[in-house]
N, CA, C and O atoms as a GROMACS GRO file, in nm:
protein
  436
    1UNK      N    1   0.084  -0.118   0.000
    1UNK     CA    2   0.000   0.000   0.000
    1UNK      C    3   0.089   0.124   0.000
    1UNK      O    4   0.197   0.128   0.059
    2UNK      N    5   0.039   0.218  -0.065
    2UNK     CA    6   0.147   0.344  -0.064
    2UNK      C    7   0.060   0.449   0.012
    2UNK      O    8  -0.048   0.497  -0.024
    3UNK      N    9   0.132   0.475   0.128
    3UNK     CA   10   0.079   0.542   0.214
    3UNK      C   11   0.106   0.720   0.215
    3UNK      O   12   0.087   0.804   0.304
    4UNK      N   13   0.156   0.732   0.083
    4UNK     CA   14   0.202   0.869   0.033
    4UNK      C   15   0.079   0.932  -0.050
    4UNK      O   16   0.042   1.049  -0.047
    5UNK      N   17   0.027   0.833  -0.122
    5UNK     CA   18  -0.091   0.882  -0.210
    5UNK      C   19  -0.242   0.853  -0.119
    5UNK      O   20  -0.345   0.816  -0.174
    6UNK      N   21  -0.228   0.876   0.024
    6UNK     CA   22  -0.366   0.854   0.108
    6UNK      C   23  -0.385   0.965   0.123
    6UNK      O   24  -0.281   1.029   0.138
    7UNK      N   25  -0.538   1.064   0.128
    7UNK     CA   26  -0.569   1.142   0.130
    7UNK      C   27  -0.571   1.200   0.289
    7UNK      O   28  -0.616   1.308   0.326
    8UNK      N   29  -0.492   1.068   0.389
    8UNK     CA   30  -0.512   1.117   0.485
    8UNK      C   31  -0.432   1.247   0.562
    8UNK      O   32  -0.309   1.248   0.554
    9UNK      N   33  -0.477   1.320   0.612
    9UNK     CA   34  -0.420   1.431   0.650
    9UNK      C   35  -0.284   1.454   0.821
    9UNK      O   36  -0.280   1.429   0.941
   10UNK      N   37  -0.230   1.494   0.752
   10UNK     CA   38  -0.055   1.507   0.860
   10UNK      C   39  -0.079   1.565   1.007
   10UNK      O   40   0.014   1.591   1.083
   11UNK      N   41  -0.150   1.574   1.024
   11UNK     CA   42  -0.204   1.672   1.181
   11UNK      C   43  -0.348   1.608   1.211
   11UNK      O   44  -0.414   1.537   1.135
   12UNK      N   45  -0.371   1.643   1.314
   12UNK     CA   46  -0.499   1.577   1.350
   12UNK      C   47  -0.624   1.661   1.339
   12UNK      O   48  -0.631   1.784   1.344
   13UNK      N   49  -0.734   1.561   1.321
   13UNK     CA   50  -0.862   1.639   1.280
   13UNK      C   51  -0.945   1.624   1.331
   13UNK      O   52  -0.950   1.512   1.384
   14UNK      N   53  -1.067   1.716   1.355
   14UNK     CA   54  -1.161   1.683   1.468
   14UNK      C   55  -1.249   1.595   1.394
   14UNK      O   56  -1.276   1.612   1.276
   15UNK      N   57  -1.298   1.492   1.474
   15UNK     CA   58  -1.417   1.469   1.353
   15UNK      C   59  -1.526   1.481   1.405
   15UNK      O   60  -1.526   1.539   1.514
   16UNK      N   61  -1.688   1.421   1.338
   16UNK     CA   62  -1.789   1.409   1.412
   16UNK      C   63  -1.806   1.261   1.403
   16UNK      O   64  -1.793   1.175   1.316
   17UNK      N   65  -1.858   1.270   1.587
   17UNK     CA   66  -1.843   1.113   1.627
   17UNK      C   67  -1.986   1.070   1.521
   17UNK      O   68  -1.989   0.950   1.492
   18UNK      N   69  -2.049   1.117   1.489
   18UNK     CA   70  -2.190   1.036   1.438
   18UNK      C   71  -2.180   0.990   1.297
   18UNK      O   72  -2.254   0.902   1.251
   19UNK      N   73  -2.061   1.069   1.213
   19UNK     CA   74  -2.012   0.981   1.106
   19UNK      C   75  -1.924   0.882   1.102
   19UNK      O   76  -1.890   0.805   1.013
   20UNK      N   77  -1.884   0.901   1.248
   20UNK     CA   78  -1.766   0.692   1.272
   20UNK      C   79  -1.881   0.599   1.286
   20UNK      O   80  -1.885   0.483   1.247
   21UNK      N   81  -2.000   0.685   1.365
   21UNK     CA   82  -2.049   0.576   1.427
   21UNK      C   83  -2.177   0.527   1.293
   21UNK      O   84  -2.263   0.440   1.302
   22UNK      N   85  -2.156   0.592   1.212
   22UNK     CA   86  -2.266   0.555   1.092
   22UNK      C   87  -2.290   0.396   1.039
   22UNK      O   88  -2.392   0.329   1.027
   23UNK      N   89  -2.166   0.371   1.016
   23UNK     CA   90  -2.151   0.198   0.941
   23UNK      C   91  -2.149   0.108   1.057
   23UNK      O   92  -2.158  -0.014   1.040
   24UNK      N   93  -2.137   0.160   1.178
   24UNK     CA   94  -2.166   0.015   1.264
   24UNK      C   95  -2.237   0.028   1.361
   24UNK      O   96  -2.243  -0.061   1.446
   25UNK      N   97  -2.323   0.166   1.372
   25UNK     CA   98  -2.423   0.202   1.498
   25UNK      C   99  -2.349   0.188   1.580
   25UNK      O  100  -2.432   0.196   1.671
   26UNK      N  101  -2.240   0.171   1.641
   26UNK     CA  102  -2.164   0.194   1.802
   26UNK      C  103  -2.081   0.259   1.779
   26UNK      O  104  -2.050   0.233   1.662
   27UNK      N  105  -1.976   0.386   1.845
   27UNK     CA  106  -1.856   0.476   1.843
   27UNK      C  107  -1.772   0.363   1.861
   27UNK      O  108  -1.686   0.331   1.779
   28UNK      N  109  -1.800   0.292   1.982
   28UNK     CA  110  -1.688   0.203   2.030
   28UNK      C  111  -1.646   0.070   1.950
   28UNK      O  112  -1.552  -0.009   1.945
   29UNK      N  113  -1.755   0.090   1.900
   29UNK     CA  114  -1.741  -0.052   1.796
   29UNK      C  115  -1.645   0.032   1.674
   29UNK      O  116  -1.532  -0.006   1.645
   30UNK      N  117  -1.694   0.118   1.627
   30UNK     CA  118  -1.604   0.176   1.510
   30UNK      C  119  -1.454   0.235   1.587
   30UNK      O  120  -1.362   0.279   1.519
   31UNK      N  121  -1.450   0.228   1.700
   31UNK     CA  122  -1.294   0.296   1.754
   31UNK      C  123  -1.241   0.151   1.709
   31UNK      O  124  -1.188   0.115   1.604
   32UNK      N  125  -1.276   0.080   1.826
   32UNK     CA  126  -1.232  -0.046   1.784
   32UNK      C  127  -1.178  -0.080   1.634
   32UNK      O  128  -1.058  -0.104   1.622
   33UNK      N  129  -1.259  -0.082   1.526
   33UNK     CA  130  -1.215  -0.104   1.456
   33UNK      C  131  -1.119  -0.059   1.370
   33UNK      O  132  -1.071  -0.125   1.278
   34UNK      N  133  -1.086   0.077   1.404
   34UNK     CA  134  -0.964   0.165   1.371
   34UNK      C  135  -0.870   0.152   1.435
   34UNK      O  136  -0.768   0.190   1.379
   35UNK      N  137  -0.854   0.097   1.570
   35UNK     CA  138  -0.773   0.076   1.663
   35UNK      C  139  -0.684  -0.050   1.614
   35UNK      O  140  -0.565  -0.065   1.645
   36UNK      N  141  -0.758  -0.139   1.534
   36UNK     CA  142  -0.692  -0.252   1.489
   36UNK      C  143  -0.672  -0.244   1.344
   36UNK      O  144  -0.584  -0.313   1.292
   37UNK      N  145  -0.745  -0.166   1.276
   37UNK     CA  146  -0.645  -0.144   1.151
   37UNK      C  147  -0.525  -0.072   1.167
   37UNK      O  148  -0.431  -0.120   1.105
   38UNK      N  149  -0.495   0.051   1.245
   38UNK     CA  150  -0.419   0.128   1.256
   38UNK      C  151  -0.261   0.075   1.337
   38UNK      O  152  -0.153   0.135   1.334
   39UNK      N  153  -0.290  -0.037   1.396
   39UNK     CA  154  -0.233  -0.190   1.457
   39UNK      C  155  -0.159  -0.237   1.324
   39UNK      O  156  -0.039  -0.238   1.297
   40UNK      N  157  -0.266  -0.276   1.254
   40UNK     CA  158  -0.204  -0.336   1.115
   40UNK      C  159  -0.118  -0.238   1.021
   40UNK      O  160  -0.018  -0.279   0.962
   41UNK      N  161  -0.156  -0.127   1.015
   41UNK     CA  162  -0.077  -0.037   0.958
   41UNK      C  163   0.018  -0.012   1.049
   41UNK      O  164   0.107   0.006   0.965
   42UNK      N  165   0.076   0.004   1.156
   42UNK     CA  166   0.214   0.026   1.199
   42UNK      C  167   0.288  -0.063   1.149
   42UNK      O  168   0.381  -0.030   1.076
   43UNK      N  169   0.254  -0.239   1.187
   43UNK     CA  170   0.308  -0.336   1.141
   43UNK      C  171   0.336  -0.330   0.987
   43UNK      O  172   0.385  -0.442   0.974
   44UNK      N  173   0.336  -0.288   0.890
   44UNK     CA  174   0.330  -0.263   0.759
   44UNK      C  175   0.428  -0.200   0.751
   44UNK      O  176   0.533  -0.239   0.700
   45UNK      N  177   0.400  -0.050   0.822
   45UNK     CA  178   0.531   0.063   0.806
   45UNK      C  179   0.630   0.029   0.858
   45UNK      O  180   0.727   0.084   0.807
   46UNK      N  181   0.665  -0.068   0.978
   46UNK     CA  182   0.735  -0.095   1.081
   46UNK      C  183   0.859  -0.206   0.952
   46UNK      O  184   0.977  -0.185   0.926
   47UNK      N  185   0.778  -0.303   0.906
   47UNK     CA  186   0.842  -0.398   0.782
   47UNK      C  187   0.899  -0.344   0.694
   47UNK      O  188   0.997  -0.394   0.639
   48UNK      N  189   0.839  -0.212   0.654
   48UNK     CA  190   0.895  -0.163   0.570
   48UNK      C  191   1.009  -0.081   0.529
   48UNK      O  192   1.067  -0.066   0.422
   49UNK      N  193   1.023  -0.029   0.654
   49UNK     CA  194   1.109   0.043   0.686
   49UNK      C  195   1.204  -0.026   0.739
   49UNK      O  196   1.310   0.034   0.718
   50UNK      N  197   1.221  -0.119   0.794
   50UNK     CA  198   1.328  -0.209   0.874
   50UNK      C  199   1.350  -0.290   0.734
   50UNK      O  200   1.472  -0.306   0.740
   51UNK      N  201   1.308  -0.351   0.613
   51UNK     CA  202   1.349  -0.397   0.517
   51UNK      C  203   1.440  -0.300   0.459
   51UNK      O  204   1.557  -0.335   0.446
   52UNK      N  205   1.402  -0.166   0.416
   52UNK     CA  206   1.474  -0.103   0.330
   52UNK      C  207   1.601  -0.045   0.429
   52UNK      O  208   1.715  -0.063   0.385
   53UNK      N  209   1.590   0.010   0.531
   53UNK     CA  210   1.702   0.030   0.642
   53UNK      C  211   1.807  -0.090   0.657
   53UNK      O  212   1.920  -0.058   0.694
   54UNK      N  213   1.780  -0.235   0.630
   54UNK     CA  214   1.835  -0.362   0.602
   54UNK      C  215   1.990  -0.354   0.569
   54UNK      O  216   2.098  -0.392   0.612
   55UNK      N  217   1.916  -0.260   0.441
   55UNK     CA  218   2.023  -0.276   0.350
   55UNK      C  219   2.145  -0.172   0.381
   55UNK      O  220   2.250  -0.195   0.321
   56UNK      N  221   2.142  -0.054   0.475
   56UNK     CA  222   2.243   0.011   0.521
   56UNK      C  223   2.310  -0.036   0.641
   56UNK      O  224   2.381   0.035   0.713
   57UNK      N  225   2.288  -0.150   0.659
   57UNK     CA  226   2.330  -0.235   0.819
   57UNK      C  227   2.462  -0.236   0.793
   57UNK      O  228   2.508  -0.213   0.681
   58UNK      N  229   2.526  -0.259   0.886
   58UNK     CA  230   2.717  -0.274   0.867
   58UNK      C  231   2.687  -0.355   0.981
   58UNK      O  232   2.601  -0.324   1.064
   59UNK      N  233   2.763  -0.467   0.985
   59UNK     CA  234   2.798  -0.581   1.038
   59UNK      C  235   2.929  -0.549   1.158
   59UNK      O  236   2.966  -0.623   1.250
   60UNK      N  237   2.975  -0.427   1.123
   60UNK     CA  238   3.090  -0.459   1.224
   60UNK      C  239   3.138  -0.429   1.349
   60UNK      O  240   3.088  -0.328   1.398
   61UNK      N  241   3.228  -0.495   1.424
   61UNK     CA  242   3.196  -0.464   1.602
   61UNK      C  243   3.268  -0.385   1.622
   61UNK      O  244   3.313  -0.410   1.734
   62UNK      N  245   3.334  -0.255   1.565
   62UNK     CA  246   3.360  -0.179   1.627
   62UNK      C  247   3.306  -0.085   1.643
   62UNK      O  248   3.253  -0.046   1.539
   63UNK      N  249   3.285  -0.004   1.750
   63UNK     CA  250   3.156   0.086   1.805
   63UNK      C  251   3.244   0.264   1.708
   63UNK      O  252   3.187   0.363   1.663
   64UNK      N  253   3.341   0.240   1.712
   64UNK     CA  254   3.400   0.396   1.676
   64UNK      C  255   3.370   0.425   1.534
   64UNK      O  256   3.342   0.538   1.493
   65UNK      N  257   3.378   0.322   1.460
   65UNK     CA  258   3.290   0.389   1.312
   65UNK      C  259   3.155   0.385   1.297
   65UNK      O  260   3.091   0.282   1.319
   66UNK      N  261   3.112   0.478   1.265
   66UNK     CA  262   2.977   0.568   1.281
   66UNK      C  263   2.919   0.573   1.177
   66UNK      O  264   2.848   0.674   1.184
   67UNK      N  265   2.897   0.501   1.034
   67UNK     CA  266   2.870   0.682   0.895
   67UNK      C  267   2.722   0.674   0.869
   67UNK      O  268   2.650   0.576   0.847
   68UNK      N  269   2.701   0.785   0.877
   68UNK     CA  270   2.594   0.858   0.854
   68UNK      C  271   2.520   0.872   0.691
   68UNK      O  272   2.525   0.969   0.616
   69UNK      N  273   2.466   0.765   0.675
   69UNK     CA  274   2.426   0.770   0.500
   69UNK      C  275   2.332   0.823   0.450
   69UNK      O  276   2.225   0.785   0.499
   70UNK      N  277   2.321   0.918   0.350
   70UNK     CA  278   2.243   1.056   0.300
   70UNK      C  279   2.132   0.951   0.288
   70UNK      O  280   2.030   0.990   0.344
   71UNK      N  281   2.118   0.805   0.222
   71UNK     CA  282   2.034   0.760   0.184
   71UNK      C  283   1.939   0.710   0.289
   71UNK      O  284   1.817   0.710   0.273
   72UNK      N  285   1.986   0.676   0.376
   72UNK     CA  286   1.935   0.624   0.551
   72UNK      C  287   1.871   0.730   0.607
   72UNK      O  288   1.766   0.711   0.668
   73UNK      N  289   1.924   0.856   0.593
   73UNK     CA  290   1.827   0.992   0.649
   73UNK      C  291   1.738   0.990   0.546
   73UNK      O  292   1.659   0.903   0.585
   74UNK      N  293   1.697   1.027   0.440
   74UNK     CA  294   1.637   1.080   0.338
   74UNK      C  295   1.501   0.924   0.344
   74UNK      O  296   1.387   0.946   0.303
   75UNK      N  297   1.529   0.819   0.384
   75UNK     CA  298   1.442   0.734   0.421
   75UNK      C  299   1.352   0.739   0.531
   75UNK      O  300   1.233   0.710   0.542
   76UNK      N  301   1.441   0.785   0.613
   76UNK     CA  302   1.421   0.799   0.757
   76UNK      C  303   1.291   0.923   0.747
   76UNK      O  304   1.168   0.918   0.763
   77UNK      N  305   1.384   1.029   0.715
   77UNK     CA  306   1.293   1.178   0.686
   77UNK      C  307   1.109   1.106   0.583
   77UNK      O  308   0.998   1.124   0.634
   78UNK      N  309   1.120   1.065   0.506
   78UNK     CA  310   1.018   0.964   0.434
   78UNK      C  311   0.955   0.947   0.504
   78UNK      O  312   0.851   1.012   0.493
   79UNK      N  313   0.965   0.837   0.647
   79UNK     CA  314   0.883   0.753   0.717
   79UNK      C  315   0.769   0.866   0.835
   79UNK      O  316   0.654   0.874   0.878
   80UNK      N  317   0.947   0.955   0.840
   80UNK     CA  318   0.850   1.071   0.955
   80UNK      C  319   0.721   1.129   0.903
   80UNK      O  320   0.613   1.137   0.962
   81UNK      N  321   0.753   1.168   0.782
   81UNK     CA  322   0.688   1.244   0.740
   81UNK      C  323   0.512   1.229   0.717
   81UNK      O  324   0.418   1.308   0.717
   82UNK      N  325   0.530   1.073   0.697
   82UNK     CA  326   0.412   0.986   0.689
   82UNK      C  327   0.263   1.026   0.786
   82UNK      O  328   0.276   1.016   0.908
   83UNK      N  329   0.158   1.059   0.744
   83UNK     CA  330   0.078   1.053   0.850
   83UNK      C  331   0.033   0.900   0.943
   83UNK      O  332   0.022   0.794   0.881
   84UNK      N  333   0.009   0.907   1.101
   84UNK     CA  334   0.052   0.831   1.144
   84UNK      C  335  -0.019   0.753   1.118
   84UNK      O  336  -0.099   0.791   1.033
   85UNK      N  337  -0.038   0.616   1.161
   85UNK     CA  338  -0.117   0.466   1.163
   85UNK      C  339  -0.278   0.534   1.174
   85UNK      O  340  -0.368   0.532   1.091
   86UNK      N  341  -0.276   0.591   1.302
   86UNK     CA  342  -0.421   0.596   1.338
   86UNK      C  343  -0.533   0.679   1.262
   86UNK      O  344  -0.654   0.663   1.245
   87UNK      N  345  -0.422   0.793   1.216
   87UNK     CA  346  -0.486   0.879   1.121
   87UNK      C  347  -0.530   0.816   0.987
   87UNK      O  348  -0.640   0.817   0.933
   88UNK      N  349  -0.425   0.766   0.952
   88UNK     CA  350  -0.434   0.633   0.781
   88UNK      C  351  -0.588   0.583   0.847
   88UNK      O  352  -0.697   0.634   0.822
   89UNK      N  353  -0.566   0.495   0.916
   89UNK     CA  354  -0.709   0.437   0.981
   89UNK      C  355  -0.790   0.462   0.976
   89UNK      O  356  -0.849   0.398   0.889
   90UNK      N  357  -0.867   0.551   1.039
   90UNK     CA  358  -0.969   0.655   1.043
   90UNK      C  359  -0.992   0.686   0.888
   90UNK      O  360  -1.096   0.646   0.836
   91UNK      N  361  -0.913   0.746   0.823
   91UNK     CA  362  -0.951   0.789   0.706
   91UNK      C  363  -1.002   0.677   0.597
   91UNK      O  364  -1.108   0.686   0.535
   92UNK      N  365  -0.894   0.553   0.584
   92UNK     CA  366  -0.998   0.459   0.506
   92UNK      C  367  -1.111   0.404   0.596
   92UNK      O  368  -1.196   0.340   0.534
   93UNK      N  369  -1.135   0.417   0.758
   93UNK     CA  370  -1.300   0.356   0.795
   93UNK      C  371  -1.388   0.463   0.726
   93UNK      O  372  -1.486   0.416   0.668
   94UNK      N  373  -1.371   0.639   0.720
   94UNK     CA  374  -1.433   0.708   0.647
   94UNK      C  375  -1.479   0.682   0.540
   94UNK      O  376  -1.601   0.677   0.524
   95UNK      N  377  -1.350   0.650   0.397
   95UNK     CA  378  -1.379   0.602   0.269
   95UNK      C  379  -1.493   0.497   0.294
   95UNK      O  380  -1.606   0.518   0.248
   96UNK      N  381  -1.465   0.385   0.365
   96UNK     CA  382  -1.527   0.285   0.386
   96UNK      C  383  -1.438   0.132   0.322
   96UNK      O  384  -1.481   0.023   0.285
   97UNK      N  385  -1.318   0.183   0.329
   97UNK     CA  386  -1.234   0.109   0.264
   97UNK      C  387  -1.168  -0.008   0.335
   97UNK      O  388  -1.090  -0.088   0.283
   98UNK      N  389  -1.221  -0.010   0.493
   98UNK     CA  390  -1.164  -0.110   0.578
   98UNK      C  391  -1.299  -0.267   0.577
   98UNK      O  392  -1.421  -0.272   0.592
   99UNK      N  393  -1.234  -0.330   0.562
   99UNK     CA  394  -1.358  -0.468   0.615
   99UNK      C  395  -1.335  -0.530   0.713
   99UNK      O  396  -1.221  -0.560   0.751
  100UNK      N  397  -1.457  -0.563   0.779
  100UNK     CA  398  -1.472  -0.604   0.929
  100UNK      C  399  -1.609  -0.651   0.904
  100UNK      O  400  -1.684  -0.633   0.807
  101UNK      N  401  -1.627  -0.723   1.028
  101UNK     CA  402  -1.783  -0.862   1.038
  101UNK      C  403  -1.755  -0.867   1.215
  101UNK      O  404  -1.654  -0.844   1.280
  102UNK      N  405  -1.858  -0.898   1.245
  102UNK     CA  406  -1.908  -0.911   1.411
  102UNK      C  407  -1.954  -1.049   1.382
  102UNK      O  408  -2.063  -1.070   1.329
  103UNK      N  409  -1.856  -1.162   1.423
  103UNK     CA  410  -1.924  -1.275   1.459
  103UNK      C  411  -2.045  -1.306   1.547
  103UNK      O  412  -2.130  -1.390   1.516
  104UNK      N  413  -2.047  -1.258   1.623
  104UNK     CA  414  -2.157  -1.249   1.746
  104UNK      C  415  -2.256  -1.216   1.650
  104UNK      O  416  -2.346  -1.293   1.682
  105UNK      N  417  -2.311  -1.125   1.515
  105UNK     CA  418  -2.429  -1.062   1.495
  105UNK      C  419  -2.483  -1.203   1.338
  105UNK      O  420  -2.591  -1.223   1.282
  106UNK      N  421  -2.367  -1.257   1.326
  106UNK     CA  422  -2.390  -1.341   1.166
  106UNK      C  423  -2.448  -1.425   1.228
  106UNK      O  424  -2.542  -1.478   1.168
  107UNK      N  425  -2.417  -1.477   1.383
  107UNK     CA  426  -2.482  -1.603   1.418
  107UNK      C  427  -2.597  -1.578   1.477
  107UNK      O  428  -2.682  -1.666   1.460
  108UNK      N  429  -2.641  -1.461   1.561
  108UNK     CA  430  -2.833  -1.457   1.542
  108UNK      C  431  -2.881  -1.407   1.472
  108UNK      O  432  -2.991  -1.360   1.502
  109UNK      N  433  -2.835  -1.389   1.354
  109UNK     CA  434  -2.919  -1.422   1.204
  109UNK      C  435  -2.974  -1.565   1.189
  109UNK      O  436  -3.035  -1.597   1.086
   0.00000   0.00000   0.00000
C-alpha cells in the first residue's frame, strides 16, 4: 500500500463522532475497529522500513565507526513524514475502505 498517495491528512482532525459511528451504529465498535487497523498499519510501516534500512546495516563490532548515509536519512525523513497509523485508519474507515464482520451478529441471524 502506498501510504504517500492517502488522502489522509498530517495533523490531526476533529471529527464528528456520528459519522464513525454511521456503518456500525456503536462509536466504540467503530474505535475499535480503527484501533486494529491502525495496529495493522504500523506493522506494515514498521516492515517496511526495517526492510529497506536492512540494506544500510554494517555488520561490524567496532563501536567507533559511525557513517551517517544521505540515503538512511532521506528514508528515515520519508517515514517521519508519513501521517501516522491511526490517522491512515480513520480515514480509510471514512472512505469505507476497511472490512470487518461481528461474529456475534452473523450467528443470530
Amino acid at each position: 500500500m502506498d501510504y504517500k498517495k492517502s488522502k489522509a491528512p498530517v495533523n490531526t482532525v476533529t471529527r464528528n463522532i456520528m459519522d464513525l459511528c454511521k456503518d456500525t451504529g456503536n462509536i466504540y465498535e467503530s474505535v475499535a475497529i480503527i484501533a486494529k487497523r491502525a495496529n495493522q498499519i504500523s506493522v506494515e510501516i514498521k516492515q517496511d522500513l526495517s526492510k529497506k534500512l536492512a540494506e544500510f546495516a554494517s555488520y561490524n563490532d567496532s563501536l567507533e565507526e559511525v557513517f551517517e548515509n544521505r540515503e538512511q536519512i532521506e528514508i528515515s525523513r520519508y517515514y517521519e513524514k508519513l501521517p501516522k497509523p491511526s490517522l491512515l485508519a480513520t480515514q480509510e474507515f471514512i472512505e469505507g475502505n476497511v472490512y470487518f464482520r461481528d461474529p456475534s451478529k452473523e450467528q443470530q441471524s
